[in-house]
C-alpha positions in Angstrom: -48.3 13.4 -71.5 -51.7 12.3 -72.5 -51.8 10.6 -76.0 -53.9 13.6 -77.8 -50.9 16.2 -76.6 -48.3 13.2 -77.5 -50.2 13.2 -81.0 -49.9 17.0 -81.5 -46.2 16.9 -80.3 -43.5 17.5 -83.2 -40.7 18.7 -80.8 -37.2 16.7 -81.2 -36.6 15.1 -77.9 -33.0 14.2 -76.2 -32.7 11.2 -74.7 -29.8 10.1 -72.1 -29.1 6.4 -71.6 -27.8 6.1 -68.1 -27.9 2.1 -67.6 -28.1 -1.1 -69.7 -29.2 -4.4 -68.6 -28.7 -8.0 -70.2 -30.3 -10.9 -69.4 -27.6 -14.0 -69.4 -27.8 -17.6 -68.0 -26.5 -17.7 -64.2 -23.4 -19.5 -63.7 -24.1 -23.0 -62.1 -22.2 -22.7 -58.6 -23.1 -22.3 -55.4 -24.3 -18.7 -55.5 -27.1 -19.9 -57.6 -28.5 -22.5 -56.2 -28.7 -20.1 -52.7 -30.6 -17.6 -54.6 -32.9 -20.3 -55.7 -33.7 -22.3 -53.1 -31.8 -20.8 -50.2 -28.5 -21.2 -48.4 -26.7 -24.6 -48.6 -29.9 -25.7 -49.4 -28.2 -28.1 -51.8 -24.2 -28.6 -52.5 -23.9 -29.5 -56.3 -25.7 -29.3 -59.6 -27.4 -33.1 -59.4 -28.9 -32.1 -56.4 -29.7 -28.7 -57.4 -31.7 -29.9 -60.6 -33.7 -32.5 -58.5 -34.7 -29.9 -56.1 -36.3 -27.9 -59.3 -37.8 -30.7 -60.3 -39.6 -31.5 -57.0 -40.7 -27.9 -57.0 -42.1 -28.4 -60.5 -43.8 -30.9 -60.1 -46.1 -29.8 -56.1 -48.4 -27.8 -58.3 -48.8 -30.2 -60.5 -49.4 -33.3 -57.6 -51.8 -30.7 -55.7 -53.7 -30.2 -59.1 -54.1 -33.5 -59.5 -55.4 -34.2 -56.1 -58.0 -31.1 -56.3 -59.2 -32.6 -59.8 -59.9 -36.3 -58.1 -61.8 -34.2 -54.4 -63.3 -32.7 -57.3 -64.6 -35.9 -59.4 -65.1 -37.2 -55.7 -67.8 -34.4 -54.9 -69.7 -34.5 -58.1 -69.8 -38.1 -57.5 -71.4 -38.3 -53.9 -74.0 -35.3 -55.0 -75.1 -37.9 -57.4 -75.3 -40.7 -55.5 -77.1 -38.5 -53.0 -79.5 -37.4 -56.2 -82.8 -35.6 -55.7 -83.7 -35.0 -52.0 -87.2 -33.3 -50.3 -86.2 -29.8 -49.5 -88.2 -27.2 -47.9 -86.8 -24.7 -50.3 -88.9 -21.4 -48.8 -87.6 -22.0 -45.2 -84.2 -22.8 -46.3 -84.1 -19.6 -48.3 -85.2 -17.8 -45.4 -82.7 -19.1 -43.2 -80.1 -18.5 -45.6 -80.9 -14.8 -45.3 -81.4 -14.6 -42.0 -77.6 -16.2 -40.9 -75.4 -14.6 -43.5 -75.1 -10.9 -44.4 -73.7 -10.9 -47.6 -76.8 -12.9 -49.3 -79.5 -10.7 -51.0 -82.7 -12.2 -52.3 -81.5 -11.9 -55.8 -78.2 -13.3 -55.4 -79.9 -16.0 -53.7 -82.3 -17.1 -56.2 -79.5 -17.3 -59.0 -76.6 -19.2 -56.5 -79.6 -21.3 -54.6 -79.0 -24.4 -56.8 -75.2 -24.3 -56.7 -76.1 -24.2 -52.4 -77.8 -26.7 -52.2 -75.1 -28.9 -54.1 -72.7 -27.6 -51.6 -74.9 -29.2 -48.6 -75.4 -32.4 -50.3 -71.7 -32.9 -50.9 -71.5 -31.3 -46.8 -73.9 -33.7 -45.5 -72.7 -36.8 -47.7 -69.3 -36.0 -46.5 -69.5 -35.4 -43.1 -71.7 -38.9 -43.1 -68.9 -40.9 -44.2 -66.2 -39.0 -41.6 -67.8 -39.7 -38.9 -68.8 -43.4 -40.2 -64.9 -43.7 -40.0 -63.7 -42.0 -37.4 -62.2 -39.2 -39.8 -61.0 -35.7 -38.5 -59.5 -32.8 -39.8 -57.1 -32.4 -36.8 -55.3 -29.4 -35.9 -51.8 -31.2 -37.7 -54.1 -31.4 -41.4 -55.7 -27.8 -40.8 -51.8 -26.5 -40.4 -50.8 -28.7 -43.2 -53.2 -26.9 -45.6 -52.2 -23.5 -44.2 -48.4 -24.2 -45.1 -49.8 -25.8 -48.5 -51.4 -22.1 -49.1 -48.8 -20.0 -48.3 -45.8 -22.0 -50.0 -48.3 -21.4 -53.0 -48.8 -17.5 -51.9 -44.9 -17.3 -52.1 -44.1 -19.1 -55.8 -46.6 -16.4 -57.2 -44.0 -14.0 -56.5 -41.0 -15.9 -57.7 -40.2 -17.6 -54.3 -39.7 -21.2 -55.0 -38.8 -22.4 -51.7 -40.0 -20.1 -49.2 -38.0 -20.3 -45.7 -39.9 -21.6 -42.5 -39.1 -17.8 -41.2 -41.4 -16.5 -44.2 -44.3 -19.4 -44.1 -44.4 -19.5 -39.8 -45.8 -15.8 -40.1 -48.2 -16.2 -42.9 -49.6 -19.8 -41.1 -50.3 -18.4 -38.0 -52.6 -15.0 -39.5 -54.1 -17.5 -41.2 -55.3 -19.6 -38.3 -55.9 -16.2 -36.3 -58.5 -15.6 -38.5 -62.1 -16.9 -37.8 -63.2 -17.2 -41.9 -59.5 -18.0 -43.0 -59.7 -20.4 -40.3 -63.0 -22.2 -41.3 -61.9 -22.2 -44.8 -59.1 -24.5 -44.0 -61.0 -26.7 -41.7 -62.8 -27.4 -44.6 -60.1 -27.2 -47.0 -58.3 -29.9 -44.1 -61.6 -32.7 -44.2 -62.0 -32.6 -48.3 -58.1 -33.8 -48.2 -59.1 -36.3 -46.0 -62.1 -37.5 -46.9 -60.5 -38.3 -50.4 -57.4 -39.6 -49.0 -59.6 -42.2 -47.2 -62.0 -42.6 -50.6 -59.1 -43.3 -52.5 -58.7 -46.8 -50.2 -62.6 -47.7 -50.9 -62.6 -46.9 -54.6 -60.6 -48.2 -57.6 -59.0 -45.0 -58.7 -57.8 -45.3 -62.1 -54.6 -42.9 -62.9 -53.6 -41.1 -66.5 -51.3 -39.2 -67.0 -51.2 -36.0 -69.2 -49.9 -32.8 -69.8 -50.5 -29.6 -68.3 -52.3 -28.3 -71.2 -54.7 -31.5 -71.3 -55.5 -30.8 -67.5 -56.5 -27.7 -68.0 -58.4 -28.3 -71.3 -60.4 -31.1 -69.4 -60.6 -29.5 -66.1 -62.3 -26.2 -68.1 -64.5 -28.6 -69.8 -65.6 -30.5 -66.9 -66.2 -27.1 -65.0 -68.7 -25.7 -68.0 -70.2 -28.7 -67.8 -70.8 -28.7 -64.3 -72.0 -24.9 -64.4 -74.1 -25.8 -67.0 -75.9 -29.1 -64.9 -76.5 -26.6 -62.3 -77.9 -24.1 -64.6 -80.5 -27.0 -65.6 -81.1 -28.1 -62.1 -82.0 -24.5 -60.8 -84.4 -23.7 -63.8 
């Protein structure tokens, strides 16, 4: 029924209540910590509870770490500052290797690609300076990262290796998944080695802190690459 006809309708209606569900807190035994984290998983509530808190706190931990590759990459593009470009042949290169540019998008995105190279080139400078290499054991890592994270969206806390193993290897089967998380793989450890030639100073905050700064940071980033482009 369409809300104008629900409007019009002054019928009595009958209604027949066939089930009723409660919500009540789960009994703390064994059957519950199964459910949560997966059979004998854990054997008590001590060790139940510090499971949970683990859990809590990987997405926090991995948020952390993408906030510092991020500081990390605004960093070395100003270090690297204003570089020479040929901009026309770039642009036409640009169209000519990828598909999914058009002229227009290009013009608008062009300043936010040519951030993305000197951050590339600045990075890739400093690997190979140091021997760094995302090897096949970091790309896998990554992959595993991603789909433990895939899994929590949907309620599953501590996805089995039967559930991740799957997911890991379509990932890696595919070409653009799998260059995504080459990438993903040297960024992690790129900073992991930055973190040893830097003083890295750590605060601690809540949640709703990181994401007020991180939004902040982000506008203000958008908006730097707004001015650079103009």
């Amino acid at each position: 029924m369409d809300q104008a006809t629900a409007e019009q309708f002054t019928n009595d209606c009958r209604y027949e209540i066939t089930h009723i569900s409660r919500l009540k807190p789960a009994e703390m035994n064994q059957q519950l910590f199964d459910r949560v984290l997966g059979p004998n998983k854990v054997k008590d509530e001590a060790e139940f509870r510090d499971e949970i808190r683990k859990l809590m706190k990987a997405p926090l931990n991995q948020r952390s770490e993408v906030g510092f590759e991020r500081d990390l990459r605004a960093l070395l593009i100003r270090k690297v500052g204003d570089v020479p470009l040929a901009d026309d042949i770039l642009k036409r290169w640009l169209l000519l290797t990828s598909d999914k540019v058009n002229p227009e998008d290009l013009d608008r995105d062009y300043p936010i690609l040519v951030e993305d190279m000197k951050y590339h080139v600045a990075r890739e400078y400093f690997m190979a300076e140091n021997g760094l290499k995302a090897e096949d054991s970091d790309i896998e890592e990554v992959a595993k990262l991603l789909a433990r994270s895939h899994f929590m969206q949907y309620g599953i806390l501590s996805a089995s290796d039967d559930l991740v193993g799957p997911f890991v290897r379509d990932l890696l089967k595919d070409e653009a998944a799998r260059r995504n998380l080459i990438n993903r793989a040297a960024d992690r450890k790129f900073a992991e080695w930055a973190k040893g030639q830097i003083t890295v100073e750590t605060v601690e905050v809540s949640p709703e802190e990181y994401e007020k700064a991180l939004a902040s940071e982000t506008a203000n980033n958008n908006d730097a690459v707004k001015e650079e482009g103009k």
